[in-house]
Legacy VTK file of the C-alpha trace (Angstrom):
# vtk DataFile Version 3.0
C-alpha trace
ASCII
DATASET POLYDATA
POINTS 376 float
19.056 0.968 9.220
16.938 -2.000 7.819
18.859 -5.411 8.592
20.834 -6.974 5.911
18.609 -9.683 5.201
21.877 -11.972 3.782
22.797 -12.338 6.682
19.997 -13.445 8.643
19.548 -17.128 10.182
15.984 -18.503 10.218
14.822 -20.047 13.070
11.608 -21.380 12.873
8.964 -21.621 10.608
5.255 -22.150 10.155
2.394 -21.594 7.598
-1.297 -21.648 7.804
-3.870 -21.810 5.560
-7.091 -19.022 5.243
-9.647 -19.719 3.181
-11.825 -17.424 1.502
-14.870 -15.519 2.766
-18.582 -15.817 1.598
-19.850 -12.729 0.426
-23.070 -11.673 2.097
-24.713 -12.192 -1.345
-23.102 -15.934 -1.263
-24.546 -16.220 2.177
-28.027 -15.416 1.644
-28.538 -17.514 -1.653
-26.620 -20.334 0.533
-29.348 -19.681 3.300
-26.370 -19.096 5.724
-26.811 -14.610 5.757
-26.882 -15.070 9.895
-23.930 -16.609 10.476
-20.939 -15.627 12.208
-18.554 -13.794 9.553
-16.492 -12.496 11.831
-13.596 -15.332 10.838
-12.734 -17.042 7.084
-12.005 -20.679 7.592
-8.806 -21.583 8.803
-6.842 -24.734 8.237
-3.685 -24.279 10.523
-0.778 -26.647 10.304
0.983 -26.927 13.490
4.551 -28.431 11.963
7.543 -26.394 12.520
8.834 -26.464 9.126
13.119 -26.494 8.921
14.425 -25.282 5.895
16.936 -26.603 3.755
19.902 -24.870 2.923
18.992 -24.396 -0.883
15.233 -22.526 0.547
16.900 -20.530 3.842
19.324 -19.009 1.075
16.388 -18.407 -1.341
14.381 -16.402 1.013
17.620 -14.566 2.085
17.703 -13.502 -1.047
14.380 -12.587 -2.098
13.684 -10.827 1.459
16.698 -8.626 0.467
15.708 -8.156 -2.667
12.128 -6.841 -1.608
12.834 -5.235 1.396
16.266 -4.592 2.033
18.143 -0.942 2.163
17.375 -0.238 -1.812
14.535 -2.185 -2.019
10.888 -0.531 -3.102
9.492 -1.002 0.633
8.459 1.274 2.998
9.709 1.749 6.842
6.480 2.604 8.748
6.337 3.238 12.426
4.179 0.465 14.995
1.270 1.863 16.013
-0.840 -0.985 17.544
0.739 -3.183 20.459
-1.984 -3.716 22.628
-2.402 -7.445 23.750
-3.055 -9.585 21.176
-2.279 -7.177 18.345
0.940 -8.074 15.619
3.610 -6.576 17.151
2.589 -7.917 20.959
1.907 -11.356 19.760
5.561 -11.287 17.408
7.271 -9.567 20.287
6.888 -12.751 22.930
8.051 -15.249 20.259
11.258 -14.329 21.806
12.533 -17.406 23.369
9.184 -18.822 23.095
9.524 -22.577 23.145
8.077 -24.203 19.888
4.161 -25.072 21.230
3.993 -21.518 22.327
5.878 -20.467 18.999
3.223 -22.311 16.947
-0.005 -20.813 19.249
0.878 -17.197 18.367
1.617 -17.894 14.604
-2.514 -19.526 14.536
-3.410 -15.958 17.120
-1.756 -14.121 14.240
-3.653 -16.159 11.402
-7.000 -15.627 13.514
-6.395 -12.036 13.128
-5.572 -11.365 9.554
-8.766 -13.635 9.031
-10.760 -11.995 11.092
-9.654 -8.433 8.825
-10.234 -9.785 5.541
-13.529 -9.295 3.487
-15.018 -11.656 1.053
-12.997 -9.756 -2.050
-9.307 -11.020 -0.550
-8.703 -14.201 -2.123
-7.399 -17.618 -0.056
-4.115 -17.357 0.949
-1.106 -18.528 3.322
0.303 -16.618 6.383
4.004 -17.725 6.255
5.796 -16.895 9.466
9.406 -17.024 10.132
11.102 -16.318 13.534
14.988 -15.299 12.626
17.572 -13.534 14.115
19.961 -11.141 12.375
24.134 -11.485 12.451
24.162 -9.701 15.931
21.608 -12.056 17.344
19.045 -9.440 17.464
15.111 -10.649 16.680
13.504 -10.447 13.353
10.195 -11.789 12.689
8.838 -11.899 8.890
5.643 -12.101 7.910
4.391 -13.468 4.759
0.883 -12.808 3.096
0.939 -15.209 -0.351
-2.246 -15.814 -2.573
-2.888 -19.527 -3.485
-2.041 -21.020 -6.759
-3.692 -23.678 -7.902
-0.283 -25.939 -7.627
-0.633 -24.776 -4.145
-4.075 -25.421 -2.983
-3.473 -28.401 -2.354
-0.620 -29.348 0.304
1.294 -31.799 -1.704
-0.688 -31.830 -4.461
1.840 -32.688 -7.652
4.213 -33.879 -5.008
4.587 -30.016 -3.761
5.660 -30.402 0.435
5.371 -28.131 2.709
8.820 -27.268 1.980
8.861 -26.214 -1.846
5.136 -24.418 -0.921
6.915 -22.204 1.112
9.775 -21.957 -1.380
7.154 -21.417 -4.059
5.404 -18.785 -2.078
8.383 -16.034 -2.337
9.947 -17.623 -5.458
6.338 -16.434 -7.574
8.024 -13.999 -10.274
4.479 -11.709 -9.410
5.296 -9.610 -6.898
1.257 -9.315 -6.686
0.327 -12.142 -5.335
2.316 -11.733 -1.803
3.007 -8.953 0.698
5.380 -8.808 2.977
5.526 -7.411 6.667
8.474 -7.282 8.817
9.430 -6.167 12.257
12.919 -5.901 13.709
15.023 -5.119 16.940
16.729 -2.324 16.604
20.670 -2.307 17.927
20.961 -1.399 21.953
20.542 2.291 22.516
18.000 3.054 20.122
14.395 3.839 20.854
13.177 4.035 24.916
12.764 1.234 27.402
9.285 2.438 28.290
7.772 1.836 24.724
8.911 -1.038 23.799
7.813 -0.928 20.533
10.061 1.995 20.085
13.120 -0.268 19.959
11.427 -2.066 16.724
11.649 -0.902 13.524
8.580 -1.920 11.098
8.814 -2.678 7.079
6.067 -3.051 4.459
6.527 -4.830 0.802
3.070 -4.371 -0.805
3.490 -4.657 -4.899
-0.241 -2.947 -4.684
0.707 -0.936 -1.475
-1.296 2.881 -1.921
-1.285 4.815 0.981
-4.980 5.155 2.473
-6.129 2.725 -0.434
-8.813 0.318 0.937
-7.573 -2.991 -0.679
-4.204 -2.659 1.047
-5.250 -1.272 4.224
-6.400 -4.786 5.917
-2.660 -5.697 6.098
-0.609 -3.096 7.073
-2.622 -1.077 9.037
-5.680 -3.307 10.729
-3.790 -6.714 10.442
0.485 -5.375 11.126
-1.037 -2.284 13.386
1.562 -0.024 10.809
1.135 3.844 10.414
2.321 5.655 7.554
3.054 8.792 9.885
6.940 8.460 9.735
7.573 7.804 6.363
7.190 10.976 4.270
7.254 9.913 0.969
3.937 7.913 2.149
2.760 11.148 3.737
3.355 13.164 0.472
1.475 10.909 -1.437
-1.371 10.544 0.685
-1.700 14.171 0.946
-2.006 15.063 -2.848
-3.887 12.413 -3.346
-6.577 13.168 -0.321
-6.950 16.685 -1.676
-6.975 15.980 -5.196
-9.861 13.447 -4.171
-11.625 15.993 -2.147
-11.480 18.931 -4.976
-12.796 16.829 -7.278
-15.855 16.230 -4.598
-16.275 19.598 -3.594
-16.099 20.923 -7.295
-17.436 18.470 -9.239
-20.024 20.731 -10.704
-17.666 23.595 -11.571
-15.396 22.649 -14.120
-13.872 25.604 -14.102
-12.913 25.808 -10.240
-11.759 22.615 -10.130
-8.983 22.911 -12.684
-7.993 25.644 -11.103
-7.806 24.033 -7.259
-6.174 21.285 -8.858
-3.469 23.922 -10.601
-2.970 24.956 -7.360
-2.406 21.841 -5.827
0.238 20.649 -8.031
1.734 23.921 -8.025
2.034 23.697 -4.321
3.622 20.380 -4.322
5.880 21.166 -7.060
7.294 24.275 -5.543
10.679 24.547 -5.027
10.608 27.165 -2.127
7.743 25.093 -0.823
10.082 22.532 1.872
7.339 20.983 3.775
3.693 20.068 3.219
1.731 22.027 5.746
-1.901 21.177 5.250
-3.032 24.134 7.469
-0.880 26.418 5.193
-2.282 25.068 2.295
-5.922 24.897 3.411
-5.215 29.053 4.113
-4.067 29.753 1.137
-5.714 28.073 -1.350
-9.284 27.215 -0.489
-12.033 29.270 0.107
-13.465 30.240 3.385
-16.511 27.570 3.195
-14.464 24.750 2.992
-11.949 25.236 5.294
-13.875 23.284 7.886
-15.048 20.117 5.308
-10.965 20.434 4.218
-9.665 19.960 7.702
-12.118 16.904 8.691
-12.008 14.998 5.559
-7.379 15.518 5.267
-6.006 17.761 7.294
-7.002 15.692 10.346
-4.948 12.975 9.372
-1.588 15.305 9.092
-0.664 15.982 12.805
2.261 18.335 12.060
3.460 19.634 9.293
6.178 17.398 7.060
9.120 17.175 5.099
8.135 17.235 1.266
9.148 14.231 -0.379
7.444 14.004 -3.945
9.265 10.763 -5.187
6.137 9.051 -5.776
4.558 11.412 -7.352
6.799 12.495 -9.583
6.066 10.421 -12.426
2.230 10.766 -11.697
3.058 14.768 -11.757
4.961 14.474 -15.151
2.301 13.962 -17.171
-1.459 15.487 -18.078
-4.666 13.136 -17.592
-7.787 14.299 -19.177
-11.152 11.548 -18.932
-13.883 12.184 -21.056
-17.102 10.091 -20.699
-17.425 6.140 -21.528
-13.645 5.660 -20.441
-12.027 7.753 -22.881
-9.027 9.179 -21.513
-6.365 11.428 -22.842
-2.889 11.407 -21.436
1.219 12.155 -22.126
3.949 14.082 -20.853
3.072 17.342 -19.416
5.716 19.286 -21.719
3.976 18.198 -24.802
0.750 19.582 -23.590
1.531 23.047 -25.627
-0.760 24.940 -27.755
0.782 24.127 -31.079
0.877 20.338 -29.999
-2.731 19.927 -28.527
-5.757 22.269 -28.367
-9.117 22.081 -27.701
-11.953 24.120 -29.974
-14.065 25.760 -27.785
-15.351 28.265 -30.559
-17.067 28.028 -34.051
-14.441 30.136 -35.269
-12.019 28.035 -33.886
-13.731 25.203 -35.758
-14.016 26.863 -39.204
-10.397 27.609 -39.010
-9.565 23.741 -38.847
-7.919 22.739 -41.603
-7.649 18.499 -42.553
-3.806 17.686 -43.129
-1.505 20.489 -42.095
0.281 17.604 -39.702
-2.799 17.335 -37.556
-5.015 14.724 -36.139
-8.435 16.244 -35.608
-10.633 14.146 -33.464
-13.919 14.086 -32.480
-15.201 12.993 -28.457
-18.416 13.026 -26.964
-18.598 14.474 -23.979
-16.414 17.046 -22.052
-13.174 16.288 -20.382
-12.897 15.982 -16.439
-10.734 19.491 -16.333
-9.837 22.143 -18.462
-6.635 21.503 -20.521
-4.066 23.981 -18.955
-0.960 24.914 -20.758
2.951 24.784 -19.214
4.359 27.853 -21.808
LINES 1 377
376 0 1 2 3 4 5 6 7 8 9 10 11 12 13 14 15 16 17 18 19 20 21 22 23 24 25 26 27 28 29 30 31 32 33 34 35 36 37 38 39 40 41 42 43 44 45 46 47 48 49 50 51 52 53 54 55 56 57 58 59 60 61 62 63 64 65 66 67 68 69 70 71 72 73 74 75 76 77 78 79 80 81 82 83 84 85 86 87 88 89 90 91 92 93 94 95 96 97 98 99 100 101 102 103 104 105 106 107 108 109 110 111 112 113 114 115 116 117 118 119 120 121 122 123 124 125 126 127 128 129 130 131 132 133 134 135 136 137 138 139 140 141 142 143 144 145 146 147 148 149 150 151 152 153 154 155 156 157 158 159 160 161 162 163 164 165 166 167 168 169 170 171 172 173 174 175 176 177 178 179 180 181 182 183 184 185 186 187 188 189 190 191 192 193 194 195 196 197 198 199 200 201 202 203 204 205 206 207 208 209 210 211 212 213 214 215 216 217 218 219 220 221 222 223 224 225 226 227 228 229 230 231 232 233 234 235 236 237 238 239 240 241 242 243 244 245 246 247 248 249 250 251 252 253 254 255 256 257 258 259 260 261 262 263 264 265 266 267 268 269 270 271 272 273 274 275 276 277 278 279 280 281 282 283 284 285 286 287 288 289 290 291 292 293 294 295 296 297 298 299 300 301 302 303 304 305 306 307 308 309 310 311 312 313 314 315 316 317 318 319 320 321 322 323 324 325 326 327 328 329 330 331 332 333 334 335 336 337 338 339 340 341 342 343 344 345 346 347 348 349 350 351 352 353 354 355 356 357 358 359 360 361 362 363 364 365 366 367 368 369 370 371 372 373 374 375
């Protein structure tokens, strides 16, 4: 059970500053293309920052809000805690005094730098050392995007208080991401792997599983996996295979409606009660790209799952078709019916068009992505 983030008492505070990377392009025309660019710039601010009461209750409240037990984040599991990594560095601020407190918060900004690429904008690492009602450790992490009221520190009278007020307070949840570990209560999780006895939580506005832009935080900067979360695992899967049918099959219109028929028919399936990729691969591929199947998805599915389509459900609901130049068709997937939408394949089927009659006849350059398949 995620912590009830009402109740929690913040410690400790402080915020850095990472500035944005050159592109290589920005390098070269700078004359700079050999440089290091293995770190952004950095401007750390070594103040412990102490909240007032009207900010500790804000951020109890928005932390809740985002990530407590109804919220739209995601429990992962920890997979990284070698030295140096999120969890190892967040793990010893336990009874850390407040110069050591301060060195791991800049370790931690070093390494989120050092995993961004020049198209992540400037931003602030926020990070708060609290304890929940029992005592027990919680350590939140806060990735914002600068403003430009907060470029600046105290620029328009703006201290470092209100910035970090300001940070979680921005009414777009796309401009911050949050990452959060947590001790779990005594019993739980093994002595031996310490990291067992933490639980991990992801708020990511923009958060798609195996989706580049996202990856840099909760995977190579948190050291998260998706691999006990289901829901994730669902999603990736469809999406992995739908991605890799429309590689395989992008020259056979034909076959790739039909894989892709399959696909959502297997996901869809009521008697279907986990997501077995081997199963699936057996079933419904041929022979010659079994192999390709299993390096390019299956590989990243240990064991088989529990389904959980709840993000995909409303992606599942309705029919996509993208013809050339951006053109895309789209709507609920019980409207797609014969007497509601049809494409004319024949000249007979064209002669017999008639204007009026309650119709919308449109002409589109181009052929669609798939062929239009009919739930009657």
């Amino acid at each position: 059970m995620v912590p009830n983030f009402l109740l929690l008492t913040v410690l400790r505070t402080c915020i850095h500053t990472i500035e944005k990377k050159e592109s290589l392009a920005q390098k070269k025309k700078a004359g700079t293309e050999e440089a290091d660019d293995s770190n952004s710039v950095i401007r750390y601010d070594d103040t412990i920052i102490t909240l007032d009461e009207s900010v500790h209750e804000t951020i109890k409240n928005r932390l809740q809000l985002y990530c407590g037990e109804r919220s739209r984040s995601f429990q992962l599991d920890i997979e990284l805690d070698s030295e140096g990594s999120f969890f190892n560095e967040s793990y010893n601020m336990r009874g850390a005094n407040d110069t050591d407190f301060v060195e791991k918060t800049r370790a931690l900004t070093r390494l989120l730098s050092k995993q961004q690429n020049a198209r992540v904008p400037a931003g602030c690492l926020v990070i708060i050392d609290a304890v929940d009602e029992d005592g027990r450790p919680v350590i939140v992490c806060i990735k914002a995007e600068l403003t430009d009221a907060l470029t600046t520190e105290n620029e328009d009278g703006i201290s470092k208080l209100k910035k970090v007020e300001k940070l979680i307070l921005g009414r777009s949840e796309k401009f911050f991401k949050l990452g959060i570990i947590y001790q779990r209560p005594l019993g739980e999780g093994s002595a031996e792997d310490p990291k067992s006895e933490w639980g991990a939580i992801l708020y990511d506005h923009q958060f798609r599983a195996k989706a580049k832009p996202a990856e840099y935080f909760w995977k190579d900067f948190l050291g998260f996996s998706i691999q006990g979360n289901d829901k994730l695992k669902g999603k990736a899967f469809f999406d992995n295979t739908a991605a890799f049918i429309e590689k395989k099959f992008r020259h056979d219109l034909e076959a790739k409606s039909r894989a892709l028929a399959d696909l959502e028919s297997y996901v869809t399936n009521a008697q279907v009660l986990e997501i077995d990729p081997e199963d699936y691969k057996l079933t419904y591929l041929p022979e010659e790209l079994r192999d390709d199947f299993h390096e390019e998805v299956a590989v990243d599915f240990t064991h088989p799952f529990t389904k959980d389509t709840s993000l995909l459900d409303r992606k599942l609901a309705k029919s996509r078709f993208e013809f050339p130049d951006k053109i895309v068709l789209t709507g609920p997937k019980e409207s797609f019916t014969r007497n509601k939408v049809e494409v004319i394949e024949t000249q007979e089927d064209l002669d017999s068009l008639r204007v009026g009659e309650g119709y919308t006849i449109i002409r589109i350059k181009g052929n669609p992505d798939r062929f239009l398949t009919y739930d009657e």
